[in-house]
N, C-alpha and C positions, 0 to 999 in steps of 0.2 A: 781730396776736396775739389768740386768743380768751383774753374773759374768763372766767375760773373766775367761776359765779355762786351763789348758794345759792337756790334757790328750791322755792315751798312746795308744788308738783306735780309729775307727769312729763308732764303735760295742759303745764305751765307751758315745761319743758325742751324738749317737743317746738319751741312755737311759735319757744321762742331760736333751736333747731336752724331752723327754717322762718324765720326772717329774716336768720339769717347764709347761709342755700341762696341765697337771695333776692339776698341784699347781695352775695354775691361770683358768680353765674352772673347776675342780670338788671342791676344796678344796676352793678357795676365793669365792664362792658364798654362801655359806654355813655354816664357820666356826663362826660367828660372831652370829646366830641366837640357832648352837649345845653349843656354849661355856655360851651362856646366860641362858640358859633352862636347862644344862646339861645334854644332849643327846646324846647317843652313835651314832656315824654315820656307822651304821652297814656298809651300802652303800657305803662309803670310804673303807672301807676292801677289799670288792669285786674287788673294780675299780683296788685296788692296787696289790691285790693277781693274778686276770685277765692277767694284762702287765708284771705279773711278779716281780714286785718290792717290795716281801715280803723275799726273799728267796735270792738274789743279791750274797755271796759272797759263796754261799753253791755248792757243785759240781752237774754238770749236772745229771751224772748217777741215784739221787734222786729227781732229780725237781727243784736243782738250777741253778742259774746263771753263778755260776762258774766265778766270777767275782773278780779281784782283790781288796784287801781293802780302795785302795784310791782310786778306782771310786763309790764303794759299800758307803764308807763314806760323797763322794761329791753330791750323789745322796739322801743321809738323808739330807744332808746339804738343797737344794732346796726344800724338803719336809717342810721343820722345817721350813723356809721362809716365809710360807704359812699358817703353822698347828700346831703348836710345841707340841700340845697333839699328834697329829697324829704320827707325827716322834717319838715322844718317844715311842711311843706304836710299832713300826715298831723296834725300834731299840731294846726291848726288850724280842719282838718275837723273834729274830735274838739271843741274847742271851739265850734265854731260848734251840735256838734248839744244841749254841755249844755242851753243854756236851754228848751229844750223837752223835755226829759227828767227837768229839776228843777224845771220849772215851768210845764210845759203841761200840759192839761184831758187826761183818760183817753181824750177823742173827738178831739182832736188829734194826739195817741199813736197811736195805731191807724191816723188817714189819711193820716200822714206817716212818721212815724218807718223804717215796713219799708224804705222806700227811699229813706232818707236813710243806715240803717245795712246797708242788705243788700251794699253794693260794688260797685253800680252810678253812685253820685253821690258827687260832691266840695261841702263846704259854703265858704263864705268867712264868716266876720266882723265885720260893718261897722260898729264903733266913732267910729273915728276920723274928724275934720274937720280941714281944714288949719290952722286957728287952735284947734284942740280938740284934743290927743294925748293929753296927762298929767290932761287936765279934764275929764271927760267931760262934767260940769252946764257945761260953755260950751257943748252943742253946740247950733245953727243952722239944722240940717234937720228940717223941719214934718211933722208927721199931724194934719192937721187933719178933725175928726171930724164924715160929713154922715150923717146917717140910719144906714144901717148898713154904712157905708163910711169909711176915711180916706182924704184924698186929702195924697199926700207927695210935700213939693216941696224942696229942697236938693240938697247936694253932700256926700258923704264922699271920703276919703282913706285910702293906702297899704292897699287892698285884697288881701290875698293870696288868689290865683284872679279876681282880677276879671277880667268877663269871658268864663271860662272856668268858672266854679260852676255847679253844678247849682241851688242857694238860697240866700238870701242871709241871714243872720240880723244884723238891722238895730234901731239904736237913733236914737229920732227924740222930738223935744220934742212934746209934747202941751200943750193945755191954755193957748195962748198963746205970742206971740212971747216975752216977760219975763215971769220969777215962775210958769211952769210946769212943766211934770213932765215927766220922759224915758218912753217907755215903749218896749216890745219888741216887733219884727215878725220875720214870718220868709217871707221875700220869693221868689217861685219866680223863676228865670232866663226872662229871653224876653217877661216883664212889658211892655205898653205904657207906653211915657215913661221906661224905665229904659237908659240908655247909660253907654258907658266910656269914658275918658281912652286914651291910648297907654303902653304898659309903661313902667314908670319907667326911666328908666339907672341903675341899680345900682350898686354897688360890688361887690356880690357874690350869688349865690342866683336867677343869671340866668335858672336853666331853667324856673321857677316865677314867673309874671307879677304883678307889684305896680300894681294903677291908682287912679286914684280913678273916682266913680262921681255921675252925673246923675241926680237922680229931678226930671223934669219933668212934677207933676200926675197922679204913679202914682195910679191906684185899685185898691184894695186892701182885700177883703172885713175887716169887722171878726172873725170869727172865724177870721183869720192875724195877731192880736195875742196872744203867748205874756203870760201873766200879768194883773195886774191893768194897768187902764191909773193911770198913774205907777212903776209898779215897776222900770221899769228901770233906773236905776241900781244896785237890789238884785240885778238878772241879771245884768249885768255883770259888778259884781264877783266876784260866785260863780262866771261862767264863767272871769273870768281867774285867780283861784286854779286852776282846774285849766289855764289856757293857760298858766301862770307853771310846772309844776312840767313840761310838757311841752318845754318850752324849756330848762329845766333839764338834764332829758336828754337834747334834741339838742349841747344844749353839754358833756357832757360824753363824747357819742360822738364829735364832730367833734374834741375837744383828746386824746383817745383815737389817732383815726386820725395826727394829728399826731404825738402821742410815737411811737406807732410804727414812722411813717417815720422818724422822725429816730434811733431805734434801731435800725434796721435799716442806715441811711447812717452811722453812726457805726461800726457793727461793719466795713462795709467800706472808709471809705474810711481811706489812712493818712497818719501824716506824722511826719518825723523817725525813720521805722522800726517804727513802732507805730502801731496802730489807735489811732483818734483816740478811739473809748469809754474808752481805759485810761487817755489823760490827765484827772490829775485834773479839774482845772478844766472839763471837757466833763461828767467822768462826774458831776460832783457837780449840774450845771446838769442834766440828765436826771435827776440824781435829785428834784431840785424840782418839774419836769415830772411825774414819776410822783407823787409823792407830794399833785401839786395835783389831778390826774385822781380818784384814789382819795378825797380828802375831797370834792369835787363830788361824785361817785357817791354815798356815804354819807348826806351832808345830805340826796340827792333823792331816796335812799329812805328817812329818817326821815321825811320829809314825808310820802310816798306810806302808808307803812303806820299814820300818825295818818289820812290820810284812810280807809283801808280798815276802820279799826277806830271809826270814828265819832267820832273826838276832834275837837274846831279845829284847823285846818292852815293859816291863811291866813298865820299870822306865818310859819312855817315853810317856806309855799310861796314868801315874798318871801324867806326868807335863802335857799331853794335855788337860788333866779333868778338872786339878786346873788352869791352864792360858785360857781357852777357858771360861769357866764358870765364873770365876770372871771377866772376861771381857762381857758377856753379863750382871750379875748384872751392872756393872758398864754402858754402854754403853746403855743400858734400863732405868738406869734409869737416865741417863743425855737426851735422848731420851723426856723423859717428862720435862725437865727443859727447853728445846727447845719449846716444846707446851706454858709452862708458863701456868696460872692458866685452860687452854684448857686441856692440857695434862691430869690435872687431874680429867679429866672427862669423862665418857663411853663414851664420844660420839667419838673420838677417841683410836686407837687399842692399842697406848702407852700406857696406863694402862694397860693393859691386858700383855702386853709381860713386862713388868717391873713385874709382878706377878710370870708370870712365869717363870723368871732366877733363880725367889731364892731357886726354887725346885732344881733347875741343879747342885747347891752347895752343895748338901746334895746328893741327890739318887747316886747309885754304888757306895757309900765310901763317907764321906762329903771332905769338903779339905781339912781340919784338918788331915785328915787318908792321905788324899794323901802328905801332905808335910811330912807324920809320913816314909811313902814309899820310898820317895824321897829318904829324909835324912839317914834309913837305907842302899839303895843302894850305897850312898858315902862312911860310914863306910865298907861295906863291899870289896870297891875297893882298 
C-alpha cells in the first residue's frame, strides 16, 4: 500500500514517486532470488547511484541532493519496503560519508567527496571491534603516527560492504596503546595490507555482505585523517546520530511491508465463513500493527525535522532507533502469526522480514545503548 505522505516539495514528491518506480520495477523482482543465494546486487547500486538516490541529504556543490532529512529519510523509508538489505546498505553509505562532510578540511571536500556522492561508490563504516561494539573508547586497532604517515595495524568487525566498498571510513586509537585518543580516517579500497574476513552467516540481510576487516601496517598519508587527531569519538557520534534515524526508517518501511502483507493475507484467506480480517481478535492485532508503524514513522520524522531546522536531535534520534525498531521486531513478527503455520514458511516474505528486524535492534547502538542515551539526556536536564 502506498503511503499518503505530506511533503514540503514536488522536487520532494517526485523522488517518493522515483523510489516506489524503483522499489517495485528494479528491487521486487529480484530481491527474493539475491536474498536466497546470497548475492550482492551490484546492479541495484547502479540504478540507485544513476537517479541519484545514494547521496540524498549531501549538498549539491559535491554531487548531492541537497535534500532535507525528512524527505532523504521517507525516501529510505520506500526503499526498505521493498529491500531492507538495500536500504541499509544506502543508509550506511550516507553514514559513512558524514564524517567528512561535518568535519573535513574545504581541500578534502573537494578531492573526495564528488565521488564518494556522485553514484559511482558505495562507503562502509568501520566502527566496530569484536570486543568493542557499544564501547567505542575500547577500541584496539593502532595509527600510529611516522612523519607524515600513520601506519595502522588491527582488526575491526561487522563491516557492512566489507570487502565490497568503494572507502572505508575508519576509527582507530591514536596516541598510544592505553590512555590515548580515537581518531578518524577515511581509508580508499584496494589499500596495501587491508584484507577481509568471509561474509558472516547471517540471520538475515544476506544480499548485502557483513566482514570484519585486517589492517596489517596500512600506510596511510596523514592528510586522509578527517578532523582533529583525537576527535573521533566526537565523529562518531555525530555520524551515528544520523545512522540511528536512518535505521529508524528502514525499520519502519520493513514493519510497513509486513503489515501489509498480512493485510492483504487477511482479506483473503477465510475461515468459519468469513474473512479472517473481520474476526475480531485478528482485526484488532492488525490494528496494533498499524497503529505501531504509524507512531515509528512520526517519532523519525520529529527527529529528522529538529535536525533540518538546526535544533539537537541526538536524544530524539536514539528514541526514533529504539521505538521504530521495536516496533518492526514486534510488528514482523505478529506479521507471521497472521500467516499462521504459512508464515512460517519460505514460501512467503514474512519470514524473511521478521529476520530482519532483529538486526535493526542491535546495529548503530542496540536499544539497550539507546535507552542508556535517553536516560542520560533527562539527568542532564
Amino acid at each position: 500500500m502506498a503511503v499518503d505522505r505530506i511533503l514540503p516539495t514536488q522536487e520532494a514528491q517526485a523522488l517518493i514517486e522515483l523510489a516506489r518506480d524503483i522499489g517495485a520495477k528494479t528491487l521486487d523482482p529480484i530481491v527474493d532470488d539475491h536474498e536466497a543465494k546470497e548475492t550482492y546486487p551490484y546492479e541495484v547500486f547502479g540504478t540507485l547511484g544513476a537517479a541519484g538516490l545514494l547521496s540524498l541529504p549531501y549538498p549539491e556543490q559535491w554531487g548531492g541532493g541537497e535534500q532535507p532529512y525528512e524527505v532523504y529519510l521517507q525516501v529510505l523509508e520506500e526503499l526498505a519496503a521493498h529491500w531492507a538489505a538495500v536500504a541499509v546498505a544506502v543508509s550506511v553509505h550516507s553514514l559513512s560519508c558524514h564524517p567528512l562532510i561535518a568535519f573535513g578540511t574545504e581541500e578534502q571536500k573537494n578531492a573526495w567527496l564528488p565521488d564518494m556522492l556522485g553514484g559511482s561508490q558505495v562507503g562502509a563504516y568501520s566502527l566496530s571491534e569484536s570486543q568493542a561494539g557499544s564501547d567505542p573508547a575500547a577500541l584496539t586497532c593502532k595509527a600510529v603516527r611516522v612523519g607524515g604517515w600513520y601506519r595502522i595495524s588491527g582488526s575491526k568487525a561487522w563491516i557492512t560492504h566489507g570487502g565490497i566498498a568503494d572507502f572505508y571510513t575508519l576509527f582507530a586509537r591514536t596516541g598510544g596503546d592505553t590512555g590515548g585518543t580515537i581518531s578518524c580516517f577515511l581509508v580508499p579500497s584496494g589499500i596495501e595490507g587491508l584484507s577481509f574476513g568471509s561474509p558472516e552467516a547471517k540471520m538475515g540481510l544476506h544480499a548485502v555482505p557483513t566482514t570484519t576487516a585486517a589492517y596489517d601496517d596500512v600506510q596511510l598519508p596523514e592528510e586522509r585523517r578527517i578532523g582533529a587527531e583525537g576527535q573521533g569519538l566526537q565523529i562518531a557520534f555525530s555520524a551515528l546520530d544520523t545512522g540511528r534515524l536512518g535505521i529508524a526508517a528502514c525499520a519502519t518501511g520493513l514493519a510497513q511491508a509486513a503489515l501489509d502483507a498480512a493485510v492483504s493475507y487477511a482479506s483473503q484467506r477465510t475461515t468459519f465463513g468469513r474473512r479472517i480480517i473481520e474476526h475480531q481478535g485478528l482485526g484488532f492485532l492488525l490494528a496494533d500493527m498499524a497503529a505501531a508503524v504509524e507512531s515509528a514513522r512520526a517519532t523519525y520524522l520529529h527527529a529528522a525535522r529538529r535536525h533540518d531546522a538546526g535544533l539537537p536531535y541526538s536524544t530524539q534520534a536514539s528514541i526514533a532507533k529504539l521505538i521504530a525498531t521495536d516496533a518492526a521486531m514486534k510488528v514482523t513478527t505478529d506479521a507471521v502469526q497472521v500467516f499462521g503455520g504459512a508464515g512460517y514458511t519460505r514460501d512467503y516474505r514474512v519470514e524473511r522480514y521478521m529476520r530482519e528486524a532483529k538486526i535493526m535492534q542491535i546495529f548503530e547502538g542496540t536499544n539497550q545503548i539507546q535507552r542508556l542515551v535517553i536516560a542520560r539526556s533527562l539527568t542532564r536536564r
